[in-house]
Residue frames as a rotation matrix with the C-alpha (Angstrom) as fourth column:
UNK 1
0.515 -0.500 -0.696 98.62
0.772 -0.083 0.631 60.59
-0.373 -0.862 0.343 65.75
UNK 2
0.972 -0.154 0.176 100.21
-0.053 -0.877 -0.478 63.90
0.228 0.455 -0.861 65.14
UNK 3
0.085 -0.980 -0.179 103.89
0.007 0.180 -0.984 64.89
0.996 0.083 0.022 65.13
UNK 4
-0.136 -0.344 0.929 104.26
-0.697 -0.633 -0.337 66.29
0.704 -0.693 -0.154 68.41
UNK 5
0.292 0.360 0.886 103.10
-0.938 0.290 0.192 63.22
-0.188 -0.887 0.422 70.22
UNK 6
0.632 -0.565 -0.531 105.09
0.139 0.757 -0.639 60.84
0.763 0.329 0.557 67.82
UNK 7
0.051 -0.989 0.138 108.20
-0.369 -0.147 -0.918 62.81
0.928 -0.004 -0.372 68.93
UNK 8
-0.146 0.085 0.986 107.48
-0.983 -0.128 -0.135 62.80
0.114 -0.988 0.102 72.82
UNK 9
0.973 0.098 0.210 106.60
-0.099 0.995 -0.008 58.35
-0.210 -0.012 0.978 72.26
UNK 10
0.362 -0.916 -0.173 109.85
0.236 0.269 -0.934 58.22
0.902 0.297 0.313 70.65
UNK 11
-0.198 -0.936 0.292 111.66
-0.562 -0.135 -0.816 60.08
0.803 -0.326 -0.499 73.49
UNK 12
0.316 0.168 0.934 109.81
-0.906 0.346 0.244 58.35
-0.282 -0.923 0.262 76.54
UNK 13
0.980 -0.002 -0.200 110.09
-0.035 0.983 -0.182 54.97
0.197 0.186 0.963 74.65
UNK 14
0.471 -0.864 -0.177 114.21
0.356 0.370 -0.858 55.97
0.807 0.341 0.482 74.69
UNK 15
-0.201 -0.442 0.874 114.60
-0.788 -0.457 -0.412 57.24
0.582 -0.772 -0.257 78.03
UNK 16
0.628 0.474 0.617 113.20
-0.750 0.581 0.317 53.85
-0.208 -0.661 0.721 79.18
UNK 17
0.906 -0.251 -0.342 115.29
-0.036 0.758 -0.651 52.03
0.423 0.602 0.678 77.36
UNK 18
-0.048 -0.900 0.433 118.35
-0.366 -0.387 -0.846 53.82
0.929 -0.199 -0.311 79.02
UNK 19
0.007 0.153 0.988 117.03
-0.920 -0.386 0.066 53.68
0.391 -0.910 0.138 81.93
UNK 20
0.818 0.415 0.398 116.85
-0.564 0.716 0.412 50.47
-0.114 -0.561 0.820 82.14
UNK 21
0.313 -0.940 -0.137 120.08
0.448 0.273 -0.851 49.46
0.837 0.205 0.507 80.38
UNK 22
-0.065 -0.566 0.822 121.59
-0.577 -0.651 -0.494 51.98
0.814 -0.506 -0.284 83.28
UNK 23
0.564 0.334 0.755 119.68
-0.801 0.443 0.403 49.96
-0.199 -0.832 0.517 86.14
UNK 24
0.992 0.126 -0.017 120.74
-0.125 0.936 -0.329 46.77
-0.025 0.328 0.944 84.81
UNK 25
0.170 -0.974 0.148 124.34
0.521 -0.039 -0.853 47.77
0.836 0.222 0.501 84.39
UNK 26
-0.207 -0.201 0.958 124.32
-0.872 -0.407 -0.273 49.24
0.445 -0.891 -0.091 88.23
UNK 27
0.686 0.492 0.536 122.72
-0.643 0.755 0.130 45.64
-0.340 -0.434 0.834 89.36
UNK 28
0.930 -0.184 0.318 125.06
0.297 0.887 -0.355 43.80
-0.217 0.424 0.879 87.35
UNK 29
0.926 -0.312 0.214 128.26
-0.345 -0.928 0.139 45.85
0.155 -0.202 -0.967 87.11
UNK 30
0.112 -0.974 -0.198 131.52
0.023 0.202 -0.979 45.76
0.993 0.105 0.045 87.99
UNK 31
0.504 0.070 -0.861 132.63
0.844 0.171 0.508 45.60
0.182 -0.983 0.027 91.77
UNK 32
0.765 -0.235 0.600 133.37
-0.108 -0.965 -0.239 49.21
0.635 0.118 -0.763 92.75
UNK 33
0.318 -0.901 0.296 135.90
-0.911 -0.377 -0.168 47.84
0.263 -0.216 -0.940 95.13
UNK 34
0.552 -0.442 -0.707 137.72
-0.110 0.802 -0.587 44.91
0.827 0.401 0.394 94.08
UNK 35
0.743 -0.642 0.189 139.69
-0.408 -0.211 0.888 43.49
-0.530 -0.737 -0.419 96.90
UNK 36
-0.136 -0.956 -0.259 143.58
-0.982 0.096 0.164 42.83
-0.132 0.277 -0.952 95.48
UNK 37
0.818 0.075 0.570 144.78
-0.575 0.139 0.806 39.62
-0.019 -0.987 0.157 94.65
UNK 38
0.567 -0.824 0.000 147.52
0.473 0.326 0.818 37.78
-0.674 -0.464 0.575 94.53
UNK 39
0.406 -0.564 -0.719 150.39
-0.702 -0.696 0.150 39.49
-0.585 0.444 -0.678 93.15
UNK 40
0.511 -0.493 0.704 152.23
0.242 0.868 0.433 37.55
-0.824 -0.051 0.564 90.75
UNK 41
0.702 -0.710 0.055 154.96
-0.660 -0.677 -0.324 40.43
0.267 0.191 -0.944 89.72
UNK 42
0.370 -0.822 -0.432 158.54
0.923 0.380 0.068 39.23
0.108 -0.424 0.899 89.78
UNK 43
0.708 -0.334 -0.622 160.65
-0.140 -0.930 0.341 41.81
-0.692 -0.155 -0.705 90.72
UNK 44
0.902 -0.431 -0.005 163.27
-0.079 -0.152 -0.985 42.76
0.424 0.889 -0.171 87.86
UNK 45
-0.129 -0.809 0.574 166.28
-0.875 -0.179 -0.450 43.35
0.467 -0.560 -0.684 90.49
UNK 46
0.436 0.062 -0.898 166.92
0.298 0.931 0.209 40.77
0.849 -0.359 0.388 92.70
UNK 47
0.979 -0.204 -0.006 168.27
-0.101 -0.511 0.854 41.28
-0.177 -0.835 -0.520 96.30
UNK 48
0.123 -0.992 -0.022 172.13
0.218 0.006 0.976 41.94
-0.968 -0.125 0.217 95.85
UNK 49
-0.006 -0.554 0.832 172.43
0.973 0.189 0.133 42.08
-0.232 0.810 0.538 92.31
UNK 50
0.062 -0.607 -0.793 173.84
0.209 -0.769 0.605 44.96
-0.976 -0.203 0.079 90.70
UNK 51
0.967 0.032 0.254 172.97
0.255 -0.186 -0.949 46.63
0.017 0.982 -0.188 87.13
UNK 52
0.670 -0.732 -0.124 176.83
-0.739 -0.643 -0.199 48.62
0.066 0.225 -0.972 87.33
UNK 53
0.935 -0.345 -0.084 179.74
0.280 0.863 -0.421 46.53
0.218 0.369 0.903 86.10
């Protein structure tokens, strides 16, 4: 097998590899839009209170 047709196995063999890692990670993934949910912030202020003394 000569160089030139090593190199060109090597790169198909890694563009397949991506390619599938890419597919696999578009099939499996994160949820591109999450819906909220509950909140479970306190607010720092309270209603009425007052930071000025």
């Amino acid at each position: 097998m000569n160089t030139g047709l090593r190199i060109a196995a090597f790169v198909a063999a890694v563009a397949a590899v991506f390619g599938i890692a890419f597919g696999a990670g578009r099939v499996a993934g994160p949820d591109p839009d999450p819906t909220p949910g509950p909140s479970t912030h306190q607010p720092s202020v309270h209603q009425g209170e007052s930071h000025e003394r």
